[in-house]
C-alpha positions in Angstrom: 0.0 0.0 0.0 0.9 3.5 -1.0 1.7 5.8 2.0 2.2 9.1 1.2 -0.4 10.5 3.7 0.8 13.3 6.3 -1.7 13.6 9.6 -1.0 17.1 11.8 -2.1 15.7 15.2 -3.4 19.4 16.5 -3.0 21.4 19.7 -6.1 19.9 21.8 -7.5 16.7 19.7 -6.1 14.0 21.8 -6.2 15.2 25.5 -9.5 16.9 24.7 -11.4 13.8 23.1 -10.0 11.0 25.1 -10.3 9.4 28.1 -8.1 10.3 31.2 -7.6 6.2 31.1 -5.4 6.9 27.6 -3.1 9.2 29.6 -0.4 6.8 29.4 2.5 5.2 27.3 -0.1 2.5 26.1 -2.7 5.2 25.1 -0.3 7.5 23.5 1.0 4.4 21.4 -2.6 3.5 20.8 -3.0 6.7 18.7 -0.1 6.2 16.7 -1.4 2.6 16.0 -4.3 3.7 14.8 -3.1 6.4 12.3 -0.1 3.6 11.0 -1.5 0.1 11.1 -3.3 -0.6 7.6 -3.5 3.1 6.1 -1.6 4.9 3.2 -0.1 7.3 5.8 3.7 8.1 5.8 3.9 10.1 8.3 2.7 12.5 11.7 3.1 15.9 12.4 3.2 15.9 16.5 1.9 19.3 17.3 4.1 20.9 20.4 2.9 24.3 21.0 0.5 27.0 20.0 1.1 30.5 21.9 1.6 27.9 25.3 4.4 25.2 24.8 2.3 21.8 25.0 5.0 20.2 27.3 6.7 21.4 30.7 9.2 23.8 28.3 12.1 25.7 30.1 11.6 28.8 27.7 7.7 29.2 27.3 4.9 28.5 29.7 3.1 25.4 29.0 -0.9 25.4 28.3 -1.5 24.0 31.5 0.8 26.7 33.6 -1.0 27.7 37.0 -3.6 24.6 37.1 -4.1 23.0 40.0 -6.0 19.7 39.6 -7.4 19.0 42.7 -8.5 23.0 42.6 -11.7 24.5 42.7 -13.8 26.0 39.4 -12.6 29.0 40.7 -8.7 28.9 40.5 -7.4 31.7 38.3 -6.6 30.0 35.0 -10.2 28.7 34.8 -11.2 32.5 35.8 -12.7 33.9 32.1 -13.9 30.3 31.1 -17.8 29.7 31.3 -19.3 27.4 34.0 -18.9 24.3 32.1 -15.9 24.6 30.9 -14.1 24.5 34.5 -15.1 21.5 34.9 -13.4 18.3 34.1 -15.8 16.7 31.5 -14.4 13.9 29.4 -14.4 15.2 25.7 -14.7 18.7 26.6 -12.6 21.0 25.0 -12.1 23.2 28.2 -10.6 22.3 31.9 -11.1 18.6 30.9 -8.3 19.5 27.7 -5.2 21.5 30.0 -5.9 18.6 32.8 -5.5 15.8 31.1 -2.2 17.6 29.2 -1.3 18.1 32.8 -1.9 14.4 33.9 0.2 13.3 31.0 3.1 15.8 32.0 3.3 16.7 35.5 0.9 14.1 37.1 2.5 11.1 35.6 6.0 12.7 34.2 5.1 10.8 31.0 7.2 12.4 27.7 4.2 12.7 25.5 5.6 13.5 22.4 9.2 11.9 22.3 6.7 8.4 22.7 4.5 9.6 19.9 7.8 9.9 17.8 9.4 6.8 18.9 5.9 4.8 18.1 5.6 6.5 15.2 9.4 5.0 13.9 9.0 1.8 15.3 5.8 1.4 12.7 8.1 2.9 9.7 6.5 6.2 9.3 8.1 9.7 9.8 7.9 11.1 13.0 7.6 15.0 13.0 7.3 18.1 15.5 5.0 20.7 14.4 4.9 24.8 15.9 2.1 27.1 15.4 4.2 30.1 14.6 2.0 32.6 15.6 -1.0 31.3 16.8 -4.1 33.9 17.1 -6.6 31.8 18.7 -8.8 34.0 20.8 -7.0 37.2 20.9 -10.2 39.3 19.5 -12.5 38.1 22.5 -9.7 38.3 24.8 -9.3 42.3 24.5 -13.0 43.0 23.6 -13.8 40.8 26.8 -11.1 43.0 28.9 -12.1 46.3 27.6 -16.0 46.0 28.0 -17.0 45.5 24.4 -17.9 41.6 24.4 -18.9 39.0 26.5 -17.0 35.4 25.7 -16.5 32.6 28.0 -15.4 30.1 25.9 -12.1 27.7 25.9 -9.6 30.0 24.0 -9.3 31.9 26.9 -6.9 29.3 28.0 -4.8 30.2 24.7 -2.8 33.7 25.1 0.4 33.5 26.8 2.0 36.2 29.6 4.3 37.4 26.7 1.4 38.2 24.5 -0.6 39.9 27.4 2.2 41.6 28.5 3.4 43.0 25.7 0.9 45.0 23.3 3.6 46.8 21.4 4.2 43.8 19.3 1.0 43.2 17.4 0.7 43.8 14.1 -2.5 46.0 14.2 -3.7 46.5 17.8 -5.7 49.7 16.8 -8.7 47.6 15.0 -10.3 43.9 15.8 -12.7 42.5 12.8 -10.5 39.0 13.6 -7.7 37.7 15.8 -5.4 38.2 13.2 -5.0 41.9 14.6 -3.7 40.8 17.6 -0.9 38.3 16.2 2.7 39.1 16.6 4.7 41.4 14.8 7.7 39.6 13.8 9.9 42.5 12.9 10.0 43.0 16.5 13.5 41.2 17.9 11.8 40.3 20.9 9.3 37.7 18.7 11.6 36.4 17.0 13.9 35.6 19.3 10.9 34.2 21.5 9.8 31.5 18.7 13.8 30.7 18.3 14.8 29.8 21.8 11.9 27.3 21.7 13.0 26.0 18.6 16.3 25.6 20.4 14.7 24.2 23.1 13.1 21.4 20.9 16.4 20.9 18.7 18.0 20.1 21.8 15.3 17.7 23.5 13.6 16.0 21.1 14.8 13.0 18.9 12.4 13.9 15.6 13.0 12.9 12.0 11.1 16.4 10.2 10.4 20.2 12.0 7.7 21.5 10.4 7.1 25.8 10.8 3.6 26.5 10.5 2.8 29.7 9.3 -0.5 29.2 8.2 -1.3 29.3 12.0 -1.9 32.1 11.4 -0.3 33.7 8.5 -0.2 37.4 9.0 3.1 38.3 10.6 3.9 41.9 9.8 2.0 45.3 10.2 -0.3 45.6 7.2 1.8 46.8 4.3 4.9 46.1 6.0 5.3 42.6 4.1 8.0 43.4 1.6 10.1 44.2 4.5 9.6 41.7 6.7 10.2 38.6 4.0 14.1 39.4 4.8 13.4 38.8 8.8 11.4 35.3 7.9 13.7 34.5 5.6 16.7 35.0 8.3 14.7 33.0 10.7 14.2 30.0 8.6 18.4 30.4 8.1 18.7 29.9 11.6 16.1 27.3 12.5 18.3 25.0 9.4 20.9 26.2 11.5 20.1 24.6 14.7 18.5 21.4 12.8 21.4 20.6 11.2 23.2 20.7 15.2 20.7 18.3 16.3 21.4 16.0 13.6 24.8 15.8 14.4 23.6 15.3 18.0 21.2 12.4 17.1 23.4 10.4 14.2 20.7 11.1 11.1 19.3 14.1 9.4 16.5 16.2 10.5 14.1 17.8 8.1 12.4 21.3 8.1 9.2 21.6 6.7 6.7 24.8 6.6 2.8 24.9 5.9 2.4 27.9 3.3 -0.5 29.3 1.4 -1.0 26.8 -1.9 -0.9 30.0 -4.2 2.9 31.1 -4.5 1.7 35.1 -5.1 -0.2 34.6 -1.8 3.0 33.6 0.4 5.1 36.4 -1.5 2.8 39.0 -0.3 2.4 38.0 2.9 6.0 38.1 3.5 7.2 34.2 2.9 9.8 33.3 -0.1 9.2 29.7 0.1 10.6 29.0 -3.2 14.0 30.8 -2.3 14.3 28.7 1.2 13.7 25.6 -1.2 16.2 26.6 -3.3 18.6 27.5 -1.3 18.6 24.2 0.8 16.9 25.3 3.8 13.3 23.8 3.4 12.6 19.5 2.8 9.0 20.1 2.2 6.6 22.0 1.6 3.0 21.7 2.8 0.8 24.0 0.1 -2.4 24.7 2.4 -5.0 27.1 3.3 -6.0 28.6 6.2 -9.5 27.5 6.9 -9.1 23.9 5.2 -10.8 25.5 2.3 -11.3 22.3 -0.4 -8.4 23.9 -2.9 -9.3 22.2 -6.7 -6.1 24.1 -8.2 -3.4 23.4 -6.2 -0.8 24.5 -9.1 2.0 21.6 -8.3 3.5 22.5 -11.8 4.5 26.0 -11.0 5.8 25.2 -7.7 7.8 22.8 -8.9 9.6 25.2 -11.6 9.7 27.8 -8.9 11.9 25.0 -6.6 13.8 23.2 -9.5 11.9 20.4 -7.5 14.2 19.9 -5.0 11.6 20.0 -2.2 8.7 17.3 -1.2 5.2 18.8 -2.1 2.7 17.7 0.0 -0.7 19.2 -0.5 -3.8 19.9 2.3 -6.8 19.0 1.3 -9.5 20.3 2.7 -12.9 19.2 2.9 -14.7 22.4 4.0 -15.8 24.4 0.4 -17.5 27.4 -0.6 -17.2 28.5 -3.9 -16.5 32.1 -3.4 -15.4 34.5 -0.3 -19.5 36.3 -0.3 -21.6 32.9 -1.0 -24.7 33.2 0.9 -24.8 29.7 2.4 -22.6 27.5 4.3 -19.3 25.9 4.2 -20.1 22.5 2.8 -18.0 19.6 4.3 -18.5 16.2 2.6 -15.8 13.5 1.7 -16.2 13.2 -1.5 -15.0 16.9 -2.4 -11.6 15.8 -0.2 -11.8 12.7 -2.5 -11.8 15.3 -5.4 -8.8 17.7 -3.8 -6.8 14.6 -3.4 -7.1 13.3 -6.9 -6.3 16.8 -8.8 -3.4 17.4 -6.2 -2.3 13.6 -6.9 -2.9 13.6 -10.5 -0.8 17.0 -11.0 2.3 15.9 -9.3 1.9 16.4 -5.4 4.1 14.0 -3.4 1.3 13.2 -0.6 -1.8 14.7 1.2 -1.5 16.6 4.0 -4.8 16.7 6.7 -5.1 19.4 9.0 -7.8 19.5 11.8 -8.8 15.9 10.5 -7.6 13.8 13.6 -10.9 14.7 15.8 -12.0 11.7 13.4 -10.2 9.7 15.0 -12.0 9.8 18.1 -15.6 11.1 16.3 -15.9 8.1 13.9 -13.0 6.4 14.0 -14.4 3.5 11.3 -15.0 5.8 8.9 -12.0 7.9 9.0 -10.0 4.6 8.7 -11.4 4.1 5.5 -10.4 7.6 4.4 -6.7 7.0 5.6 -6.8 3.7 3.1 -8.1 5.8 0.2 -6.9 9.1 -0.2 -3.3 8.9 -0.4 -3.1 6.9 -3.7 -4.9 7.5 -7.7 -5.4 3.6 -7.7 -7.7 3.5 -4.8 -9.2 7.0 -5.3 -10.2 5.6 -8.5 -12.6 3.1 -7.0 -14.7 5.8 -4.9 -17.2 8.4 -5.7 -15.7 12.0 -5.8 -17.1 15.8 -6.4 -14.8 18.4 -8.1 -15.7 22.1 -7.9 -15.3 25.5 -9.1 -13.5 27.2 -6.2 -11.1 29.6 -4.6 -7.7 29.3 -2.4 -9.3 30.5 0.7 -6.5 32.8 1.4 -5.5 36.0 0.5 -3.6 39.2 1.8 -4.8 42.0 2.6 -5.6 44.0 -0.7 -5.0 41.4 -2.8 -7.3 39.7 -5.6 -9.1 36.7 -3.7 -8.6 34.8 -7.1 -12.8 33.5 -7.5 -14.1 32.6 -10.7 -17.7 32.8 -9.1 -20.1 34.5 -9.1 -20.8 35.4 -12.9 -23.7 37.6 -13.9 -25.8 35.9 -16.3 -26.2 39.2 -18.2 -22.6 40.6 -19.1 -22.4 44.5 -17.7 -19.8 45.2 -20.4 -18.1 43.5 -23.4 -14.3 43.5 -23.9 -12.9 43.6 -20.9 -13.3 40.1 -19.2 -11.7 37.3 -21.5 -11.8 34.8 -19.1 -15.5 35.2 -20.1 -15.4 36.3 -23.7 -18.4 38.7 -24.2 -21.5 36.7 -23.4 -20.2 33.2 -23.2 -19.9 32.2 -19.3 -16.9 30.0 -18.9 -16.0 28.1 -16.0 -12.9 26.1 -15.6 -13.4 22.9 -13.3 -10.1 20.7 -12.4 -11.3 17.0 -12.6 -8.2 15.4 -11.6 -8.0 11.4 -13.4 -10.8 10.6 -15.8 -12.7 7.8 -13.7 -12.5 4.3 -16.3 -16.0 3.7 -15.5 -18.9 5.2 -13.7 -21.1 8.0 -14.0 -20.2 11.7 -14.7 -22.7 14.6 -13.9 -23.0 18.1 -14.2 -24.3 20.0 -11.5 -25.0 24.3 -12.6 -26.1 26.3 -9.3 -27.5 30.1 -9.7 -28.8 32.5 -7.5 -31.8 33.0 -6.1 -32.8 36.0 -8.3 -32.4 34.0 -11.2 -35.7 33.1 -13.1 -37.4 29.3 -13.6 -34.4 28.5 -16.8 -34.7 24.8 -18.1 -31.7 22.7 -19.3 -33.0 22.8 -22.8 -33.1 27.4 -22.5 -29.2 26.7 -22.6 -26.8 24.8 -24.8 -24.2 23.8 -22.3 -21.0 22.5 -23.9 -18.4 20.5 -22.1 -14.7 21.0 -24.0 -16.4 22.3 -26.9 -19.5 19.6 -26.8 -22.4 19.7 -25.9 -24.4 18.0 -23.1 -27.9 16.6 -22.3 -30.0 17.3 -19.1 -29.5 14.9 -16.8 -32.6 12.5 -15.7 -30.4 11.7 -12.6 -31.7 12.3 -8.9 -28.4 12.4 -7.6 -27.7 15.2 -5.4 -24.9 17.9 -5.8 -22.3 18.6 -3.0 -23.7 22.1 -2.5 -27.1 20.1 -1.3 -25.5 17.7 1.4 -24.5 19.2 4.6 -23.2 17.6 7.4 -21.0 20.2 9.5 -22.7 20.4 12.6 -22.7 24.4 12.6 -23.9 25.3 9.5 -27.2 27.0 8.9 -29.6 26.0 6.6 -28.5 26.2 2.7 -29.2 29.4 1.2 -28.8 31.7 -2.0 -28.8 28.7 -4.2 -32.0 29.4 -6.4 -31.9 26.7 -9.4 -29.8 24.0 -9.9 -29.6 22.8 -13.6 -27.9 19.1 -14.6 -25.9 17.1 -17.5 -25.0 14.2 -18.1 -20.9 14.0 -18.4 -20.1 11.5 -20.8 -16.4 10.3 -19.2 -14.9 9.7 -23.0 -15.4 13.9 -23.4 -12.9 14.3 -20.1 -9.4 15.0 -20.9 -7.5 15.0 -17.5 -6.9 17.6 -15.5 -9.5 20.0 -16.3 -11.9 20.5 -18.3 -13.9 24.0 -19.5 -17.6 24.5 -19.5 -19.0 27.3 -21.2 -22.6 28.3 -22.3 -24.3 31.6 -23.4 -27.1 32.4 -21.1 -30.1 34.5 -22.1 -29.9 38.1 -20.8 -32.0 37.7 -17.6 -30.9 38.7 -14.0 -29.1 36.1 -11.7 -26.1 34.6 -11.7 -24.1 31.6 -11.8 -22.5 30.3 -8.5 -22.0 27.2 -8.5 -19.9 24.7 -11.0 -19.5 21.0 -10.1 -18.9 17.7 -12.3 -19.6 14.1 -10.3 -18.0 11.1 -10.5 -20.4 8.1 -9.3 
């Protein structure tokens, strides 16, 4: 079996889902077991900190700093939390998350992640650490709760460290708070930087890993808003010396140790937010690169082609692929999460080159349906056993942007053009939509799905000659239902601003791989088209 799946085991998942019982060497190896035994993945990414270190760190104060676990509801680190959260509640991501963290490192003096990384090499699998670099979780409520201006009680209160609190001079943009991203670390401040670097030392020197993995996607604003260009040089200078102090511990430990870093898929997105991940490729620093998105936004167009000219393909490309989809930033409607459109990132980032499959945020199926997400960990990582499975491929957007750039969103399109000769990705009249298909299935079904808004009048499939690559296509007699119609994400609200949904057959032998172009000339009526999907069955 293939393995070329990469698993980020996250900040909270295990001591938050289970059992105070799995507290031990025999639980931890459990989880490793589970990820490694029969499944396609090649490797774990061990997160260790997020503002907090998540072990009893000599240079950062741990998550669970100040907790007393025989304490009351009332003991000061519990203080901003709401009345359920102090208490210990198996599965709660609250008291019950920092006390079993706590139990693993101070009550029992167990070495959490150096047994996760041993397991995780005695099963043949990489065995990585992975750092938040500038984690924002919380920071928004935290001030507006301080100052008055909001009431939150919820677990990220239990996220900001004494050197974030203590030191508002080195935000990036204290002076407004639509997001937490305001409130994240300035890194052209010395003082951050040299912050993140003594824990990386700190981990260099303790842990025996085989990959270090820099996450900047966690958040991914670093710099004061227009400062970018400037501070790509600082980042740049960092990474230097975290290859630097890698290289020392693989002296230390008898084999090599690889960096990795988690960067926005689109290269133009990374530049402008102040990364040059292609130049630390390059130039030797970097092992691999993890193309992702902030949100786990289902990316269709993960461009492995350009990265690899832009790295002379001297790095490992391992793509995230997300599940959670809209098609553009302002859809009115819900972030759809089904596993066939991961199915579908997975085969276009396969079919276009990507080394493996990166999943973020995924391990809380592990403990929330732990059959089911075995069968995704046999499937994903491979085009011969994607093949066999039903997958949805859409028309979307890279879910991450900086600030003033183009979000990049084919969608929506006006059915009725407000001006000709200007927009050639349209060509006057003619609606064009680009959908990346990944492998034409050998068998099955292929279908069509068209979504437009709700101010668009009653059109039928026969009012518009749809042509797939030039031919054209038949209205589907199929029942099947589209991805933009199945929604199982516990917190979204009821679909909306989808008006008419209009669908063809796809006839697999008019595919060509990769992607394929659909294009029709509407009649001038109000609406628009916001949705573009093609089926596999």
């Amino acid at each position: 079996m293939k393995k070329s799946i990469f698993i980020n085991e996250d900040d909270a998942h295990f001591y938050s889902t289970h059992p105070a019982e799995d507290m031990t060497v025999e639980g931890l190896e459990r989880l490793v077991d589970y990820y490694a035994n029969d499944t396609q993945v090649a490797g774990v990414l061990f997160c260790c900190c997020m503002q907090k270190a998540l072990f009893d760190s000599k240079t950062r104060e741990p998550l669970y700093e100040g907790y007393e676990p025989d304490g009351g509801a009332d003991q000061p680190i519990l203080a901003l939390l709401n009345e359920k959260h102090r208490e210990i509640i198996p599965g709660d991501h609250g008291r019950n998350w920092i006390h079993n963290l706590w139990l693993l490192n101070r009550g029992r003096k167990i070495n959490h992640l150096q047994i996760w990384l041993d397991r995780s090499r005695h099963h043949g699998i990489e065995a990585w650490l992975t750092m938040r670099m500038n984690d924002a979780h919380g920071l928004k409520e935290y001030v507006q709760r301080q100052s008055g201006e909001g009431i939150y009680d919820n677990w990220y209160f239990l996220c900001q460290s004494k050197f974030w609190k203590e030191h508002p001079e080195f935000r990036r943009a204290p002076y407004r708070w639509e997001r937490s991203w305001e409130g994240a670390y300035d890194f052209s401040c010395e003082a951050v930087q040299n912050h993140y670097l003594s824990l990386i030392k700190e981990i260099s020197e303790t842990y025996d890993m085989d990959g270090f993995e820099l996450d900047w996607m966690r958040w991914g604003m670093n710099f004061k808003p227009g400062h970018e260009n400037a501070g790509r040089k600082i980042i740049t200078a960092l990474v230097v010396e975290v290859r630097r102090l890698l290289d020392i511990s693989a002296k230390r430990l008898g084999h090599p140790v690889k960096l990795g870093v988690r960067v926005p898929a689109e290269p133009r997105v990374g530049w402008s937010l102040g990364y040059d991940a292609p130049g630390w490729v390059r130039s030797g620093l970097v092992d691999q690169l993890v193309l992702g998105s902030f949100g786990g936004c289902a990316n269709f167009d993960v461009n492995i082609e350009e990265w690899r000219l832009l790295t002379n393909s001297k790095a490992r490309l391992i793509v995230q692929a997300g599940e959670a989809y809209q098609p553009y930033p302002y859809f009115n409607g819900p972030l759809v999460s089904h596993g066939d459109l991961q199915r579908g990132t997975c085969a276009n980032a396969l079919n276009r080159g990507a080394d493996g499959i990166y999943l973020f945020n995924d391990c809380y199926k592990e403990s929330e349906s732990p059959a089911e997400f075995k069968k995704v960990l046999r499937t994903i990582g491979d085009l011969s056993t994607l093949a066999k499975v039903r997958r949805r491929q859409c028309t979307a957007f890279a879910g991450m942007s900086a600030a003033g750039d183009p979000v990049g969103a084919a969608l929506p399109v006006p059915l009725t053009s407000p001006q000709h000769g200007y927009d050639f990705g349209r060509m006057e009249d003619n609606i064009s939509i680009r959908i990346f298909t990944g492998p034409v299935p050998e068998n099955g079904i292929g279908l069509l799905h068209l979504g437009f808004s709700t101010g668009t009048p009653l059109l039928s499939a026969e009012q518009l000659t749809v042509r797939l690559n030039t031919i054209p296509l038949h209205e589907s007699s199929s029942t099947e239902l589209s991805a933009l119609e199945i929604n199982t994400i516990k917190w979204c609200k009821p679909m909306s601003g989808i008006g008419l949904i209009l669908r063809y057959d796809v006839p697999l032998s008019l595919l060509l791989p990769d992607s394929n172009l659909v294009e029709f000339v509407p009649p001038k009526v109000p609406g628009e088209l916001i949705w573009g999907e093609i089926s596999f069955l």
